[in-house]
N, C-alpha and C positions, 0 to 999 in steps of 0.2 A: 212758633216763629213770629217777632214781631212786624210791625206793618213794614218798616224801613228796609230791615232788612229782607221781607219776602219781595217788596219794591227797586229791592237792587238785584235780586236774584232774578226777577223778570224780566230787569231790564240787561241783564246779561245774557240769559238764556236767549233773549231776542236778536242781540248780535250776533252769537253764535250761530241761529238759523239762519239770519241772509249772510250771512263769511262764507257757510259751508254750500248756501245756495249757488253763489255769485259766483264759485270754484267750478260748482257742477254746471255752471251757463257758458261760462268760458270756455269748458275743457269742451262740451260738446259743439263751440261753436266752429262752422267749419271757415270762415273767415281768420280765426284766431289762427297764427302757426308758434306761440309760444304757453300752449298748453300746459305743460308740463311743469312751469316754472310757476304760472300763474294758479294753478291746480294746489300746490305744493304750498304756496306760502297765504294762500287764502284758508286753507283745511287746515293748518295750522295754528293762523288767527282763529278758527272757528272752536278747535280742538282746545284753545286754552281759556276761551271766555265759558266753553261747558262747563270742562275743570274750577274757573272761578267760579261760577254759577253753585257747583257740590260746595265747594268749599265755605263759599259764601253761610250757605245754609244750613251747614254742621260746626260754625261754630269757627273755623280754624281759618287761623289770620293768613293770609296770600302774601303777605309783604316780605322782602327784604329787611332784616336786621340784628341787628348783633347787642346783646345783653351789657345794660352798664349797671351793675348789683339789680335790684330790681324794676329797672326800667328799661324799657326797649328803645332804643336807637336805630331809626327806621334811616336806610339808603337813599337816597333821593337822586332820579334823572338829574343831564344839567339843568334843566330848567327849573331846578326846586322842587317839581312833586315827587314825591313817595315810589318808587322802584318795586311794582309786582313781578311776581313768580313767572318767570317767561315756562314753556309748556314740559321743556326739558326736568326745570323745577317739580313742576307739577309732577311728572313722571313717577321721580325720584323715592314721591313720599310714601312709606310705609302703610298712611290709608290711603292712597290712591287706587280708585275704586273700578279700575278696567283692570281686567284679564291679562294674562302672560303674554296670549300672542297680539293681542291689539297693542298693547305696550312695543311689541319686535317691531310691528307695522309703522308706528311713530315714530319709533325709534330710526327707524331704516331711513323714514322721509327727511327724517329732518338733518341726518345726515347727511343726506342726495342731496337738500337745500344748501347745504355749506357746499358741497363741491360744483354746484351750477350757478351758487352764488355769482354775479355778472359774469357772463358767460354763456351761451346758446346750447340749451339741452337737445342738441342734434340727437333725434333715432327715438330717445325715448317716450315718446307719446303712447305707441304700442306694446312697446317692448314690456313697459311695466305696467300697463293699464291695470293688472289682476291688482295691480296691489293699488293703487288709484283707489278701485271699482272696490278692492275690501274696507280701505277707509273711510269712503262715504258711507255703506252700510253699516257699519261698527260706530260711526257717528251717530246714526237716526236710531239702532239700537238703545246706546248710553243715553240718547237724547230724552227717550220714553223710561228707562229703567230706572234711571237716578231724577227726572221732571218729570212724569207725567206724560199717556198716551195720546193727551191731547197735544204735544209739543212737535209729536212726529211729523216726518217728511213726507211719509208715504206717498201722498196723493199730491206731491212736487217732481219726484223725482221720477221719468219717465224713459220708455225707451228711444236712443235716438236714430231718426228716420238718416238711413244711408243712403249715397250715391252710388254703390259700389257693391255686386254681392257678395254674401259671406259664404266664399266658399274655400277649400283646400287651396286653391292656386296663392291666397294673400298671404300664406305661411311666408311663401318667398320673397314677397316685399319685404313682410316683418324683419324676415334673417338678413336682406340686405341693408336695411336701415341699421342692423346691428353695427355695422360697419363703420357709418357714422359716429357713431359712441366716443364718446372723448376719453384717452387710455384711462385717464385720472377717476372716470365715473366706471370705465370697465372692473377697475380693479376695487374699488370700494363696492361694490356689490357685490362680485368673488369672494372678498376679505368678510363684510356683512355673514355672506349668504353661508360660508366655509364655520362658521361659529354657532349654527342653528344644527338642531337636532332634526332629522327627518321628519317627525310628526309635524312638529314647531314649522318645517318650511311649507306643508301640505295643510296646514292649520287655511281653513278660510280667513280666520280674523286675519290672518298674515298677506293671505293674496286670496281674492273670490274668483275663480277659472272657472268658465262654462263651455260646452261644449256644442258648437251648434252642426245641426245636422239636418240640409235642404230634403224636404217631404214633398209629397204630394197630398192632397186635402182630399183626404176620403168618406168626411163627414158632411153633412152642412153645418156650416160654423166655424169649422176647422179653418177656412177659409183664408177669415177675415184676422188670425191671431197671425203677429209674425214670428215668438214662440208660444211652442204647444210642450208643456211640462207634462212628464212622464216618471211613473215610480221606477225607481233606481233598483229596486228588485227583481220588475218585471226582464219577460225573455227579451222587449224590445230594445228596453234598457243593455241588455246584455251584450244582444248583438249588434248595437251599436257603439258598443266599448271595444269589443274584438276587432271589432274593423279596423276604430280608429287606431287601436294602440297597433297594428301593420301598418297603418302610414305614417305615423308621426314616433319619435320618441319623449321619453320623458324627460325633463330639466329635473338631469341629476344633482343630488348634493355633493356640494363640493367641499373640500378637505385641505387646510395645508398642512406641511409636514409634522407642525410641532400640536397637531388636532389629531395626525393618525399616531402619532407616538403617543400622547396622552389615551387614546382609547387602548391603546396595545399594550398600555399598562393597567386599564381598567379591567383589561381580559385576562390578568394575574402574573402579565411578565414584565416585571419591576427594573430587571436592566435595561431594558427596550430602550436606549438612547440614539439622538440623534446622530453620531457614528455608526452605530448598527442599523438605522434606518436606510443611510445615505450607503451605507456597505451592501444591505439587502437590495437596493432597488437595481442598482449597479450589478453586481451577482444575476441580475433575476428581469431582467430588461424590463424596471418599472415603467420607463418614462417610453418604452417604447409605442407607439400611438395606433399599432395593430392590436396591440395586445390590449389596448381598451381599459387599462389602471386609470387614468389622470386624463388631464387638457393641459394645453399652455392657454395661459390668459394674459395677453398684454404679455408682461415680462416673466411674469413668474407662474408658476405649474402645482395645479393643484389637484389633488385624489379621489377618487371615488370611493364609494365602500365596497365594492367589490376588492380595491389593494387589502384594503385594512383585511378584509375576510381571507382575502389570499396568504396574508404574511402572519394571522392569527391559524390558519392552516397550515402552515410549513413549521411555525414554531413547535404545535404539538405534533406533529409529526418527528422532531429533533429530540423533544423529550420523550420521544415514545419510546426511541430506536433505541 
């Protein structure tokens, strides 16, 4: 790599470290109330100067432009300079060198940025934080993978001291801040979230969910951590998975109709159309909300995989008889 250009790739790399910093200072500041917004479009500067940063250094031109026989014709801002690859760009490219679900994760945000584009991201500061909390990881990841372990955050990013405990009761803040939500962002999230495969939405790179669970300090030492990390295999681990999953349920994946009709023809039944779908749910009281098939969100109503399993059960059952 020559001098110049390992000189611009460090000096990229460097903006991406304070963008992606300046995101994490904000979001946990508790004087800030527009977190979410400033979270969002700073991790996104950060997330495209990385990208420049690889690209920089394999070689592959970031710019805007369109072929005149064999000369490039590069875009230019109004201002005259040269039109780089904004992050979506980057996404796009065939070597672009993050993973499927980190890719969903950016995807997802920068989507969320178009629709809180000027506008007050009422509710979501908690509501989405998993998936906040997986972009900054998946950040300091790629930061060391593709530059160098000297590049990392590690010993930046820390946990933040709350006013507030963390216990079972702030569920129900969360769910009422739901409230807040602007219909326009409820429903691109459903829409987002309705297109991801079960694995894809449980992916950490997609959202990092932790479970906290108040102790008592039976050790000395134990005292002074405010978490204590436990193997996921062990019995403690276990039984404090059964607990939890009695009090809380899980954020199901969500479906719309023309995603359980495509999988209900992935399951071998090729006339499965949308008349027979809307016939079946009607017949079979889908949308009824004891019966636990679907939600309504905002306007429109969407399925679980429990429907798809039910109506993937009745059909062979028809072909049986």
């Amino acid at each position: 790599m020559g001098r110049q250009i390992y000189s611009e790739k460090v000096d990229l790399i460097a903006k991406a470290r304070e963008a992606l910093l300046s995101s994490v200072q904000i979001y946990n500041n508790p004087l800030i109330s527009f977190k979410t917004e400033s979270f969002i479009v700073l991790s996104m500067i950060a997330w495209t100067y990385l990208l420049h940063a690889f690209y920089r250094a394999n070689g592959v031109d970031y710019r805007y432009y369109s072929k005149v026989g064999r000369r490039k014709k590069y875009v230019r801002n109004p201002d005259g300079s040269i039109k780089y690859w904004d992050l979506n760009e980057c996404l796009s490219k065939s070597d672009c060198p993050l993973d499927k679900d980190t890719i969903n994760n950016l995807v997802f945000l920068i989507g969320l940025r178009n629709q809180i584009e000027h506008r007050k991201a009422n509710g979501l500061d908690s509501y989405l934080s998993a998936r906040y909390q997986a972009c900054a990881l998946n950040f300091n990841y790629y930061l060391k993978k593709l530059h160098g372990e000297k590049y990392g955050l590690d010993d930046n990013l820390a946990l933040s001291l709350q006013f507030s405990e963390l216990d079972y009761s702030q569920s129900a803040v969360i769910k009422d801040k739901e409230g807040l939500i602007p219909q326009n962002v409820n429903s691109y999230i459903a829409e987002f979230d309705s297109k991801l495969s079960e694995p894809e939405i449980k992916s950490e790179r997609f959202a990092y969910r932790l479970l906290f669970v108040k102790v008592l300090a039976k050790r000395k030492g134990q005292a002074d951590r405010v978490i204590e990390f436990i193997d996921p295999k062990s019995e403690l681990s276990k039984n404090v998975a059964r607990e939890y999953w009695v009090k809380e349920e899980t954020e199901k994946t969500k479906f719309s109709a023309t995603l359980v009709i495509q999988k209900i023809k992935e399951a071998g039944y090729k006339n499965f159309g949308m008349h027979q779908h809307t016939t079946f749910w009607q017949e079979h009281g889908g949308k009824n909300p004891d019966k636990g098939f679907g939600t309504m969100v905002v306007k429109n109503w969407y399925w679980y995989q429990n429907w798809i399993d039910y109506i993937i059960g009745e059909l062979g059952k028809r072909a049986s008889s």
